[in-house]
C-alpha positions as CSV (number, residue, x, y, z in Angstrom):
1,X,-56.3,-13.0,46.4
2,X,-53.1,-12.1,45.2
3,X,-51.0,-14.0,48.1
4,X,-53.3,-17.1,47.4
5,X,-52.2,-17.0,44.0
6,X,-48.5,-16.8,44.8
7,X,-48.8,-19.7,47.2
8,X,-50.3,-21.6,44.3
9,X,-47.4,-20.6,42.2
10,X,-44.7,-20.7,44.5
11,X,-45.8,-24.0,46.4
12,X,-46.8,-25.8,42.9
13,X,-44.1,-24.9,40.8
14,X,-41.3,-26.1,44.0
15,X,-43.2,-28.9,43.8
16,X,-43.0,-29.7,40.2
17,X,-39.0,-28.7,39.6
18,X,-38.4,-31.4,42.2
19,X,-40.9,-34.0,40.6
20,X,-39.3,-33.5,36.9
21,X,-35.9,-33.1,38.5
22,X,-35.3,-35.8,41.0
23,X,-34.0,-38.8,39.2
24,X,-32.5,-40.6,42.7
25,X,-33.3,-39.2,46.1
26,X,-30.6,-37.0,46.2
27,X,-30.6,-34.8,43.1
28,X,-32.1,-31.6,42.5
29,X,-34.4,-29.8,39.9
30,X,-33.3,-29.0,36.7
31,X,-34.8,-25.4,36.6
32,X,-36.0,-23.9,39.9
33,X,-39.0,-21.6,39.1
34,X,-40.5,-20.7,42.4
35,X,-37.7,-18.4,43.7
36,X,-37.8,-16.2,40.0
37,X,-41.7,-16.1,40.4
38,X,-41.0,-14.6,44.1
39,X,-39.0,-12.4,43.1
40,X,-40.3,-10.7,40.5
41,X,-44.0,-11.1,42.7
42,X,-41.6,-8.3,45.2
43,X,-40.0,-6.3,42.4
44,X,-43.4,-5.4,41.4
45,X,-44.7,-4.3,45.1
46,X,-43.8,-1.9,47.6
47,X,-41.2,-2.5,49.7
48,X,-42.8,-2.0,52.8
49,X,-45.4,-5.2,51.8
50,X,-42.6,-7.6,51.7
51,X,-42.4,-9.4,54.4
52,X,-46.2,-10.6,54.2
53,X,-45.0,-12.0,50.1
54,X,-42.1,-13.2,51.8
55,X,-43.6,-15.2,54.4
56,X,-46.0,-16.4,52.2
57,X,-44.0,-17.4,49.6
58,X,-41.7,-19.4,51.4
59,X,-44.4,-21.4,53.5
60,X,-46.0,-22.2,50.0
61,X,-41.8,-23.4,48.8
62,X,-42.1,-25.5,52.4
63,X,-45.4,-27.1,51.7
64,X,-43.9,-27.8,48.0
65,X,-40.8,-29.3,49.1
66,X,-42.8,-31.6,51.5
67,X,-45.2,-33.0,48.8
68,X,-42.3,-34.0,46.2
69,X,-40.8,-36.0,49.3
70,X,-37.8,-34.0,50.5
71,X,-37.0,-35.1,54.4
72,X,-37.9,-33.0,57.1
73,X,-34.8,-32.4,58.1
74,X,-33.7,-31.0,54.5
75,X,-37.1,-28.5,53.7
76,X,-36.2,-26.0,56.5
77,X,-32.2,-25.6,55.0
78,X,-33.3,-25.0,51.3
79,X,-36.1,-22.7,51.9
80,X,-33.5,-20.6,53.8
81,X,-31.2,-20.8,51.0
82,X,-34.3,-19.7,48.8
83,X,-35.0,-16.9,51.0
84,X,-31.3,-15.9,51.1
85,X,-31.3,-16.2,47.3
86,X,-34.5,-14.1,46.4
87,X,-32.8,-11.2,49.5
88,X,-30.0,-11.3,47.4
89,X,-31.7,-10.0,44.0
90,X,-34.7,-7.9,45.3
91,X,-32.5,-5.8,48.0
92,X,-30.1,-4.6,45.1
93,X,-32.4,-4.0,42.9
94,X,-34.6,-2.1,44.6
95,X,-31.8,0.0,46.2
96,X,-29.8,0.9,42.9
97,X,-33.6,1.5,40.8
98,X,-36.5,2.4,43.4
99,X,-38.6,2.7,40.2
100,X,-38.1,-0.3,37.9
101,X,-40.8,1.0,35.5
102,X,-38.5,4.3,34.6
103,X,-37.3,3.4,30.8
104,X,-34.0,5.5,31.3
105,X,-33.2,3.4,33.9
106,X,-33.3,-0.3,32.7
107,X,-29.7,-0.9,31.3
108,X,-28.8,-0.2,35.3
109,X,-31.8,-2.1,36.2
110,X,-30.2,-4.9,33.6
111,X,-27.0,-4.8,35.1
112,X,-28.0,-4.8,38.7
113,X,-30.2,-7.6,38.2
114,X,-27.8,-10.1,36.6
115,X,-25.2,-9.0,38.8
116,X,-27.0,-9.7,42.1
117,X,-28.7,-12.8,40.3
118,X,-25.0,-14.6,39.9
119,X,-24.0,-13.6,43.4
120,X,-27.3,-14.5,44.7
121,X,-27.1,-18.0,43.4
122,X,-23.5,-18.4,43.7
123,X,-24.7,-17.6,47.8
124,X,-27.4,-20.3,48.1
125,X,-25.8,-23.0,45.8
126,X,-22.6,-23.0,48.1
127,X,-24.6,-23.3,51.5
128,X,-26.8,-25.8,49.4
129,X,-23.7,-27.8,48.4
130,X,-22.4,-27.8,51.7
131,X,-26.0,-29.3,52.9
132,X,-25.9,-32.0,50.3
133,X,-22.5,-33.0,51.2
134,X,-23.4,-33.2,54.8
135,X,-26.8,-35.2,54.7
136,X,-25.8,-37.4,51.4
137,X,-22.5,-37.6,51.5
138,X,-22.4,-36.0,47.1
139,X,-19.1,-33.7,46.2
140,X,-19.5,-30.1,46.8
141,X,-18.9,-29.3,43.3
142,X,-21.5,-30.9,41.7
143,X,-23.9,-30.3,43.6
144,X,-22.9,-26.3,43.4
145,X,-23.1,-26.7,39.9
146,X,-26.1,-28.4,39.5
147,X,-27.8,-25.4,42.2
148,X,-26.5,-22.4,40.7
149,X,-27.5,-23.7,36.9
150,X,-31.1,-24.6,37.6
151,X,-31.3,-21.5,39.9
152,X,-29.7,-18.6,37.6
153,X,-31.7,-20.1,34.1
154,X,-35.4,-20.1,37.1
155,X,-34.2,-16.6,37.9
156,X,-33.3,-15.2,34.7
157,X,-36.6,-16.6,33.1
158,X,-39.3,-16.8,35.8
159,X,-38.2,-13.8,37.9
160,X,-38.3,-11.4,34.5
161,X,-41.5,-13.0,33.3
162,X,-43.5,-12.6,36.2
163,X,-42.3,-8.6,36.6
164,X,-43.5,-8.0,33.1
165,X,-46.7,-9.9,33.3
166,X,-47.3,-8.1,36.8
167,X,-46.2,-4.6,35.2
168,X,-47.8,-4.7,31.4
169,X,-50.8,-7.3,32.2
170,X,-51.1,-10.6,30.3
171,X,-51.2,-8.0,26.8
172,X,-47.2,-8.5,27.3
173,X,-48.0,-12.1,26.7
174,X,-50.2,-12.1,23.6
175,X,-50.9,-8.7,22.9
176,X,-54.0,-7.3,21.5
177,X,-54.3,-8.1,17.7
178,X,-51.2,-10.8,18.2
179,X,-52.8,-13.3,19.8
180,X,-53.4,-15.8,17.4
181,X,-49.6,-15.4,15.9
182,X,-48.4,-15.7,19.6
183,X,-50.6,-18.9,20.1
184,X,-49.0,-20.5,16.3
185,X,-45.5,-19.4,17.7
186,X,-45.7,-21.1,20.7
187,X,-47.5,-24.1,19.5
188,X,-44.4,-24.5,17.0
189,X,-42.4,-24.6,19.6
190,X,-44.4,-27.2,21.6
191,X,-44.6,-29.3,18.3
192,X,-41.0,-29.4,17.9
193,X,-39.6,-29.8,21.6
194,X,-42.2,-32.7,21.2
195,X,-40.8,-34.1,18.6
196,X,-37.0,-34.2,19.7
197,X,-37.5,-35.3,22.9
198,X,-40.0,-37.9,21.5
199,X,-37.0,-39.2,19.8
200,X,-33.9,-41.1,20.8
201,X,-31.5,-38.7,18.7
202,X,-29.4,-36.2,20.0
203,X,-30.8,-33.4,18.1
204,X,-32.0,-31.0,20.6
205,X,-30.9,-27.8,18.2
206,X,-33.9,-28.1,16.3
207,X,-35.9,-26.4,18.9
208,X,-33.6,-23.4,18.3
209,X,-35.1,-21.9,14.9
210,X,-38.7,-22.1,16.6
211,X,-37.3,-20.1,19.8
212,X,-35.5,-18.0,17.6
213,X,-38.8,-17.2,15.4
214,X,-40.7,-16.4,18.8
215,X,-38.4,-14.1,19.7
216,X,-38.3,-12.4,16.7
217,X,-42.0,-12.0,16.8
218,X,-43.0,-11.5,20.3
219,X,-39.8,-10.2,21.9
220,X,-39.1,-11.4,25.5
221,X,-42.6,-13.0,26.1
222,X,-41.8,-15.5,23.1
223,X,-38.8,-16.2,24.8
224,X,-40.0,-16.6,28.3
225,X,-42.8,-18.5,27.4
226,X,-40.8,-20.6,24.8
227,X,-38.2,-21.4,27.2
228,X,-40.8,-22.1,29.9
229,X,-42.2,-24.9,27.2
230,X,-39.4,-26.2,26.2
231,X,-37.8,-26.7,30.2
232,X,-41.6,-28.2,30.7
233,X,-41.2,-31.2,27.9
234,X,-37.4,-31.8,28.5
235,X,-38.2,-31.6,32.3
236,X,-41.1,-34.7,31.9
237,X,-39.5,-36.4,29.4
238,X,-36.2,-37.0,31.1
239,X,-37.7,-37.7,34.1
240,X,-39.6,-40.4,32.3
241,X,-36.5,-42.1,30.9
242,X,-37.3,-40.8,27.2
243,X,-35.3,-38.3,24.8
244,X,-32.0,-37.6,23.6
245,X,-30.5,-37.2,27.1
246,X,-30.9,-41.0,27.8
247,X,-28.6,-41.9,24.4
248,X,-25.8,-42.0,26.9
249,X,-27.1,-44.8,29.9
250,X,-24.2,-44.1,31.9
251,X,-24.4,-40.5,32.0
252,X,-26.3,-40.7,35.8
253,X,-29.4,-38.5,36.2
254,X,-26.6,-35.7,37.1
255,X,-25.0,-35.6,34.2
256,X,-29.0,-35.3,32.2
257,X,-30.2,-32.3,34.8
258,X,-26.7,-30.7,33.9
259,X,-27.4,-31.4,30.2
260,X,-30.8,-30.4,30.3
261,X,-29.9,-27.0,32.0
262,X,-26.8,-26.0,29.4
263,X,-29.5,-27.1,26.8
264,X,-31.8,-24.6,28.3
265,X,-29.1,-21.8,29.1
266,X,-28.2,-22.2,25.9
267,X,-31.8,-20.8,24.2
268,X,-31.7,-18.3,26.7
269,X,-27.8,-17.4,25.2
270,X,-29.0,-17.8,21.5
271,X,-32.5,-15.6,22.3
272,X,-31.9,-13.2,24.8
273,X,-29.4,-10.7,22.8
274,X,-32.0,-11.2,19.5
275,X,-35.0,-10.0,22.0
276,X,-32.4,-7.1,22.9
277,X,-31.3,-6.0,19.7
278,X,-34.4,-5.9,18.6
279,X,-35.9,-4.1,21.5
280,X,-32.9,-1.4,21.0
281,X,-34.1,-1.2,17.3
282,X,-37.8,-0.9,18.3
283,X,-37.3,1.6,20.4
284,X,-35.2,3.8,18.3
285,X,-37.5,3.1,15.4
286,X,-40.8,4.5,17.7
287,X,-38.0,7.4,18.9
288,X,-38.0,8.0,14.9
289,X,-41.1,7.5,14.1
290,X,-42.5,9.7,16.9
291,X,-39.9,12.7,16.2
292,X,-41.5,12.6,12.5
293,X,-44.3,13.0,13.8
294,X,-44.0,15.9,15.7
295,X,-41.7,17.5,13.7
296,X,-45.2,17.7,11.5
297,X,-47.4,18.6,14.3
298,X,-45.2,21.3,15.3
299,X,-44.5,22.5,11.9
300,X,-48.0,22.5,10.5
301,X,-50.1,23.4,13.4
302,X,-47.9,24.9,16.0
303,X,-48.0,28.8,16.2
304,X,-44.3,29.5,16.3
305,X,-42.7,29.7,12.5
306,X,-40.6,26.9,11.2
307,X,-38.4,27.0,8.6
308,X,-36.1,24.3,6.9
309,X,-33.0,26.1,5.5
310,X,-29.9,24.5,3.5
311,X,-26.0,25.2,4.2
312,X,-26.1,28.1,1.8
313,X,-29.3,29.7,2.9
314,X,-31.9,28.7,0.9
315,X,-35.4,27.9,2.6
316,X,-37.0,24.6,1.5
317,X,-39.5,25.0,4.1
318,X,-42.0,27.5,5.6
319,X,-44.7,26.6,8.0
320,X,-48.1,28.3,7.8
321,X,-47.6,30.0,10.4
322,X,-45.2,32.3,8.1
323,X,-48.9,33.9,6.7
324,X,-50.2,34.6,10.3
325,X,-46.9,36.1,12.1
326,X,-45.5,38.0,8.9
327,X,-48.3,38.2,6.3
328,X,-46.1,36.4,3.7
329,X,-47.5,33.2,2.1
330,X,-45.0,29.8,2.6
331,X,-44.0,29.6,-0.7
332,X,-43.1,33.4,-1.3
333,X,-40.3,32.9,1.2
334,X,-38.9,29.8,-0.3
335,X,-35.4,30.4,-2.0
336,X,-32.8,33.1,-1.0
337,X,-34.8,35.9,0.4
338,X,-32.7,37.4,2.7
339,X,-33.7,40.5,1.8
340,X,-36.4,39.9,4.4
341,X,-34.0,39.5,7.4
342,X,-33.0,43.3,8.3
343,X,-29.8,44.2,6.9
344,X,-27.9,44.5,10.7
345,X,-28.6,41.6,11.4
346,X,-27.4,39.5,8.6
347,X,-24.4,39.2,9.8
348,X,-24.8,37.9,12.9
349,X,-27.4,35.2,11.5
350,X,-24.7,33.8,9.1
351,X,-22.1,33.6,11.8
352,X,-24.7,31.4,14.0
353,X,-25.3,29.5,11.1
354,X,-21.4,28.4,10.5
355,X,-21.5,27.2,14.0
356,X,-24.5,25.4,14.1
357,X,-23.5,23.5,11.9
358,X,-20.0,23.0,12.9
359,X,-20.5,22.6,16.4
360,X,-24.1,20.7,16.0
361,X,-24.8,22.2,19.3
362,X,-28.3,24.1,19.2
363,X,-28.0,28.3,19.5
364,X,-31.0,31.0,20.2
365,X,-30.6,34.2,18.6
366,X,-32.8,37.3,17.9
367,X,-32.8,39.2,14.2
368,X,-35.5,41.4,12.9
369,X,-37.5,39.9,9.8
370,X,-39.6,42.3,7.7
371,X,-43.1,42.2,7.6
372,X,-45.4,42.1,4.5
373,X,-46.5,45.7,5.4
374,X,-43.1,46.8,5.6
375,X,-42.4,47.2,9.2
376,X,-39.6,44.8,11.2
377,X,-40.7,42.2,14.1
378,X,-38.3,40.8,16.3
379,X,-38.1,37.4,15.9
380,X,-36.4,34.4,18.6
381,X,-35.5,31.7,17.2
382,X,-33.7,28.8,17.9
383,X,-31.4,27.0,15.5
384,X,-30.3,23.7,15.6
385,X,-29.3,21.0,12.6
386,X,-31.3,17.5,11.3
387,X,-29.6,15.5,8.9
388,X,-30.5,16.0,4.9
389,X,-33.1,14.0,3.4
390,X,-31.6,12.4,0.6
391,X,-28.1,12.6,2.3
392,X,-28.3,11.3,6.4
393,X,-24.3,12.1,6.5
394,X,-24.8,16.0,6.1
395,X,-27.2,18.3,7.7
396,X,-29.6,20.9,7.1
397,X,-30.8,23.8,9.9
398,X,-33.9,24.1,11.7
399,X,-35.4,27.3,13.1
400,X,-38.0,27.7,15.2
401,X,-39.0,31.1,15.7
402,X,-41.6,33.5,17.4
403,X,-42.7,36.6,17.0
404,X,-41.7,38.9,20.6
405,X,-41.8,42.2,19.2
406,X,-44.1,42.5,22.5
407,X,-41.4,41.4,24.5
408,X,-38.6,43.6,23.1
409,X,-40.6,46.7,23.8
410,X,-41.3,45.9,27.4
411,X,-37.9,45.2,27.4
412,X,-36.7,48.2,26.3
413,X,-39.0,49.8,28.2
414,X,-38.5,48.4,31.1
415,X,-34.6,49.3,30.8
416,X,-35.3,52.9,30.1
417,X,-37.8,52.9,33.3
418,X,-34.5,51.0,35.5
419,X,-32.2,53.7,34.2
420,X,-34.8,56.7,35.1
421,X,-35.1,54.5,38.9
422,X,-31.6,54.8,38.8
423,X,-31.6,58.4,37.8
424,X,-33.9,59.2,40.2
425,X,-32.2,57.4,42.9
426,X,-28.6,59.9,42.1
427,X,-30.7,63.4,41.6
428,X,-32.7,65.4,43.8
429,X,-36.2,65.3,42.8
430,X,-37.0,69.0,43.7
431,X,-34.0,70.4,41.7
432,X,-32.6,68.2,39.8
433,X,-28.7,68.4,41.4
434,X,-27.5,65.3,42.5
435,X,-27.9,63.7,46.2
436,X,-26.3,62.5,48.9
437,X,-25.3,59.4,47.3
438,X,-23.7,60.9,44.6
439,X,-22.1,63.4,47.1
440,X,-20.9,59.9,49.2
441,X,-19.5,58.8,45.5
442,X,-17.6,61.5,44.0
443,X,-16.2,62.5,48.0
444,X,-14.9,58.9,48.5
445,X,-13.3,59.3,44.5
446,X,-11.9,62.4,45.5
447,X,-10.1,61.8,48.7
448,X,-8.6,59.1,46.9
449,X,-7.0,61.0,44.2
450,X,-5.6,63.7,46.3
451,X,-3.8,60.6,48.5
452,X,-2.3,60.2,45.3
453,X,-1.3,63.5,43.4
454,X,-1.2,65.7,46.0
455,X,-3.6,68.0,45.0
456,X,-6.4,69.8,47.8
457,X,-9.9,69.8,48.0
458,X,-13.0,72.1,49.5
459,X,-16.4,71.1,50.6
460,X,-19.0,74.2,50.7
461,X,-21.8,73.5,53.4
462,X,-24.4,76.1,52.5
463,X,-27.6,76.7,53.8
464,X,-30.5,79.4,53.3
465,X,-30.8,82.3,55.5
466,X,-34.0,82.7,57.6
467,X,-35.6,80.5,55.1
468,X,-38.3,78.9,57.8
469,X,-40.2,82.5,57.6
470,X,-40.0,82.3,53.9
471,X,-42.1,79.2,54.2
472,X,-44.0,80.7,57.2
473,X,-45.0,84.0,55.3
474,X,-45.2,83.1,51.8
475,X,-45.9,78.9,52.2
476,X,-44.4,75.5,51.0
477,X,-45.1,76.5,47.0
478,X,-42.8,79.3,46.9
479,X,-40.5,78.2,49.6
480,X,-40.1,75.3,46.7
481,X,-39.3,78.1,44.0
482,X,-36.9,79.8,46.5
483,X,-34.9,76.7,47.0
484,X,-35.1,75.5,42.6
485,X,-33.9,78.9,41.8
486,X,-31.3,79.1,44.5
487,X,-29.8,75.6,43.4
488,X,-29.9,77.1,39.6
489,X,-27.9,79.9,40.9
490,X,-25.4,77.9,42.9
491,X,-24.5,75.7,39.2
492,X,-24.2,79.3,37.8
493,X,-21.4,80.5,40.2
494,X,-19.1,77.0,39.8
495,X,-17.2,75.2,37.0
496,X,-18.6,72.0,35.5
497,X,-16.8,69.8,36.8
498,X,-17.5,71.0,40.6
499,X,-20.4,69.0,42.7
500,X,-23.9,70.9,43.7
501,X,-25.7,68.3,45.9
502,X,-28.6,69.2,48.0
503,X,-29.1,67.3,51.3
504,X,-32.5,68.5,52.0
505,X,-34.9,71.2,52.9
506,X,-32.6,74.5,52.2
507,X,-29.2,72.7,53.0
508,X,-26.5,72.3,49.8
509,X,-23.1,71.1,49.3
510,X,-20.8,71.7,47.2
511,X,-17.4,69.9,46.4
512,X,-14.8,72.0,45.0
513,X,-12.6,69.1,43.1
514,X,-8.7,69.7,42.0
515,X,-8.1,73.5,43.4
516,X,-4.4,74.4,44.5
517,X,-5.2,76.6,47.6
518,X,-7.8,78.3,50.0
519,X,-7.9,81.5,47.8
520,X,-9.8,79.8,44.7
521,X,-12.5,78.3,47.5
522,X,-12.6,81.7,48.5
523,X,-13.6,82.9,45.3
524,X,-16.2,80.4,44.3
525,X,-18.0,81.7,47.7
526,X,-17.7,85.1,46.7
527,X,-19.0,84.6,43.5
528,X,-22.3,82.5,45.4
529,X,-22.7,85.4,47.5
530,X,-22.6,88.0,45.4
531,X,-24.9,85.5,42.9
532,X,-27.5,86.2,45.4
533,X,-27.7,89.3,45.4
534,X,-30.4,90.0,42.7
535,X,-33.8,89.8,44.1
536,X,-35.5,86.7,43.2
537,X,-39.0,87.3,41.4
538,X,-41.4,84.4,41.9
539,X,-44.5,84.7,40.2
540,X,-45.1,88.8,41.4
541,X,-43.4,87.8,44.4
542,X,-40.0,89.5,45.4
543,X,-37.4,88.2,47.7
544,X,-34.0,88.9,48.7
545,X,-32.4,85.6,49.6
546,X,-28.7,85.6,50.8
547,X,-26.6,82.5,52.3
548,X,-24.3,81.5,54.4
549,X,-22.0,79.3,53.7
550,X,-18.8,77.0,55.7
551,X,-15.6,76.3,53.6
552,X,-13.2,73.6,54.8
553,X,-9.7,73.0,52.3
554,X,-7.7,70.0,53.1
555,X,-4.7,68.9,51.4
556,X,-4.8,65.8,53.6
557,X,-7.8,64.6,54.9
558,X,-7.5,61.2,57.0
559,X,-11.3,60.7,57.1
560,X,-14.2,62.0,55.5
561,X,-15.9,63.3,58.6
562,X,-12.7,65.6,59.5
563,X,-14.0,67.1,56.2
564,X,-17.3,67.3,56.4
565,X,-16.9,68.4,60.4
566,X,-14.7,71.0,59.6
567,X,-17.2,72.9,56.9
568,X,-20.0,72.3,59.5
569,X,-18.2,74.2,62.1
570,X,-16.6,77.0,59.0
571,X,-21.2,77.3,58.6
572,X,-21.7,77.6,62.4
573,X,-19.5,80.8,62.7
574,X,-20.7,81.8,58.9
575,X,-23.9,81.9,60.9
576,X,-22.9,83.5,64.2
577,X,-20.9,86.2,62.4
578,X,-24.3,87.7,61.3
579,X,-25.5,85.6,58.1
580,X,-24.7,86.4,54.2
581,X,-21.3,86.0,54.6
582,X,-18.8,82.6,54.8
583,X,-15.9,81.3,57.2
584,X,-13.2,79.1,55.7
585,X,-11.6,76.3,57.8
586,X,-8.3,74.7,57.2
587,X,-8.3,71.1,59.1
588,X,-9.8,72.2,62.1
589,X,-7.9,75.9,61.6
590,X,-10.5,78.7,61.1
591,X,-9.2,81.2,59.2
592,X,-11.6,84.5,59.0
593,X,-13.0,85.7,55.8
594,X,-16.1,87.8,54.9
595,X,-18.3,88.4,51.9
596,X,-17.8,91.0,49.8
């Protein structure tokens, strides 16, 4: 149905623009409509249904062509300049703003548009020109001229009329409730282009005011339409020798097309930046008007608290919200009551204040506010400035605010839970001593800092003897005991700042940090040994645990494992020499020694 219609339009309007326009066999229309009413017919469609409008639309601007009486040999040319023309705008368009309906995108879509419309009719009106110069012999500028007016004023009207009507309905025309103005509007308008080009006179301004009030009132569908009108009654009357153009008989019927088209470019000039202007103003009057109206949904129905507060502080508004969240009525925390706001936090809120409002640029902050009951909720707010009532130059502060005393507590919960993982993930569970991580960390630290100062290190491998037949005879429980109390006595026997890391099941280490030589590793073994010594008593159960244990010093230690291969071996022969004792190792070196 749709394509029928467009042929109608198309076809009939080509049709007519020739009929009003052709004053000798060789001029052309005054204002083109069909190729605007094709183009905005594709702006509104997909692109991939194009070339069904397209075809279409340009048999239709054939059949039209061949009705008002232009040769056969001319109708094939100009529809391909009107196909090249309308290609010319769409393609652009459509490229630059897929989504012509997207308000943020219409000043491109506006500059786009009346970019590609000049080049597009500055394309067809030269192969056009050259055409008319070839077949009737008339100078390239003039007809150019005469092309590209008629074309650009069809574009700029037709093209943009038929995208709105196709996008908003006919309500963009005479919308609901406006009808009857829109009908007076245009009627004036019909009345008075009537009535100059009724008349001999060159006073074709008059039509001006009327335009002018239809744009005022009914944006750019009083334009469109009134231009539409007006390009209707000058177009019959100067094709029927009538009206103000015909004052000067020796103008030629070019000269009248090219008057009748500045006359008409000229509304469009005088109109077109009113309907603009006012269309900025609308919408930032709606943008206004819609904010206000928020701002008092939000503040009187929202659940989050608002409050209004001046430069200095004082609150001049309080949202219900206040009695719900923090017990107090609005109006009992009107004024300076900063009491309210916990006293560590004052600060901070003052300073965010000053910036706000310096800056302008919006900040979130938290602060605790004091309940009526006397207990503090933490409160997130977010600040940001609107201008004063009674002064639009200066600002006042918004906050917004909610309560997430919830929040903080999960928070801090969730922190202290992260720093028990982390905890955890450093210390043996069964003890308590660290692990090997923390074995892998302070090792790496301290090889390092003997690199550096010169100082030596020992690493203790210790393990606990015949400790599988503990767990045989007595079980897993008390083999658990055994190993708790023999790490207790282990952090009994060195200095604080010494390592006691448990690798697993009955195997320790111990790092022996900043010593000067093998004798003070010796001691600390001696002291473990003879730590062990005292029967352990575990729940009526007594045990004599001993150790054995594999010393290795270093002064310089390349790599870790020379270290930690070195104690390993110290422990093998700790263990081969009979148990309860310890073997000391120096880079490889063993050097005997035995418990005392």
């Amino acid at each position: 149905m749709d394509r029928a219609v467009l042929a109608v339009l198309v076809g009939g309007t080509a049709w007519l623009s020739l009929r009003l326009g052709k004053g000798a066999a060789d001029e052309l229309a005054a204002v083109w409509i069909s190729s605007g009413i094709l183009t905005g017919w594709l702006l509104a469609r997909e692109t991939r249904a194009w070339p069904v409008y397209l075809g279409v639309g340009i048999a239709a601007d054939l059949a039209g062509q061949r009705l008002a009486g232009v040769p056969w040999g001319q109708v094939g040319f100009l529809a391909a300049c009107h196909l090249i023309e309308v290609l010319a705008v769409v393609w652009p368009v459509r490229r630059v703003v897929p989504n012509i309906g997207d308000p943020q995108r219409w000043l491109t879509l506006g500059g786009v548009a009346t970019a590609s419309t000049l080049a597009g009719c500055a394309l067809s009106g030269m192969l056009a020109a050259w055409m008319s110069g070839r077949v009737g012999g008339a100078g390239f500028s003039r007809a150019f001229l005469g092309w590209y007016a008629a074309h650009v004023v069809g574009m700029v009207i037709f093209a943009t009329a038929t995208l709105v009507i196709h996008m908003e309905g006919w309500r963009a025309v005479a919308p609901r409730g406006k009808g009857r103005s829109f009908t007076i509007s245009m009627g004036l308008i019909v009345a008075v282009g009537l009535l100059v080009f009724s008349l001999p006179y060159p006073i074709l301004f008059l039509t001006y005011p009327p335009l002018l009030l239809g744009a005022f009132r009914h944006r750019f569908p009083g334009v469109a339409i009134g231009v539409i009108l007006l390009a209707l009654i000058g177009g019959v009357f100067t094709a029927a020798g009538k009206g103000p153009l015909w004052v000067l008989e020796d103008l030629g019927n070019a000269g009248r097309i090219a008057l009748l088209q500045l006359y008409l470019a000229g509304g469009c000039l005088i109109t077109i930046p009113v309907v603009l202007g006012m269309a900025e103003r609308d919408k930032l009057t709606s943008k206004v008007r819609e904010n206000e109206h928020r701002y008092r949904l939000l503040a009187d129905h929202s659940g989050d608290l608002v409050v209004r507060l001046r430069p200095d502080g004082e609150r001049v508004y309080v949202s219900p919200a206040a009695e719900e969240i923090l017990g107090w009525k609005p109006s009992e925390m009107l004024g300076q009551r900063w009491s309210l706001v916990h006293q560590e936090d004052q600060p901070r809120q003052w300073t965010a204040m000053a910036e706000v409002l310096k800056s302008g640029t919006p900040q979130t902050l938290r602060y605790r506010v004091r309940h009526r009951d006397g207990h503090y909720l933490w409160m997130e707010v977010v600040m940001r400035t609107i201008p004063k009532e009674n002064d639009p130059a200066a600002n006042d502060l918004i906050l917004s605010g909610r309560d997430i005393s919830k929040r903080v507590a999960a928070e801090e919960a969730l922190e202290a839970s992260q720093r028990e993982l982390e905890r955890l993930s450093r210390v043996d569970a069964l003890t308590g001593v660290p692990n090997r991580r923390q074995l892998e960390e302070r090792l790496s630290l301290a090889l390092l800092r003997i690199a550096r100062s010169g100082d030596a290190i020992a690493l203790m491998y210790l393990d606990i003897d015949h400790f599988k037949q503990i767990n045989d005879t007595h079980g897993h429980a008390v083999g658990d005991r055994v190993i708790r109390e023999f790490a207790r006595r282990l952090l009994a026997s060195v200095r604080a700042t010494d390592l006691v890391v448990r690798l697993g099941g009955d195997e320790f280490v111990i790092l022996l940090d900043q010593i000067d030589d093998p004798e003070m590793a010796r001691g600390v073994a001696r002291k473990i040994l003879a730590g062990m010594r005292e029967p352990m008593e575990l729940e009526g159960i007594i045990l004599q645990v001993t150790t054995s244990i594999g010393v290795a010093f270093a002064r310089e230690v390349k790599a870790q494992d020379d270290l930690l291969v070195s104690a390993d071996d110290a422990l093998y022969e700790a263990k081969e020499g009979g148990r309860n004792q310890y073997r000391l190792g120096v880079l490889g070196e063993t050097l005997p020694g035995r418990s005392q």
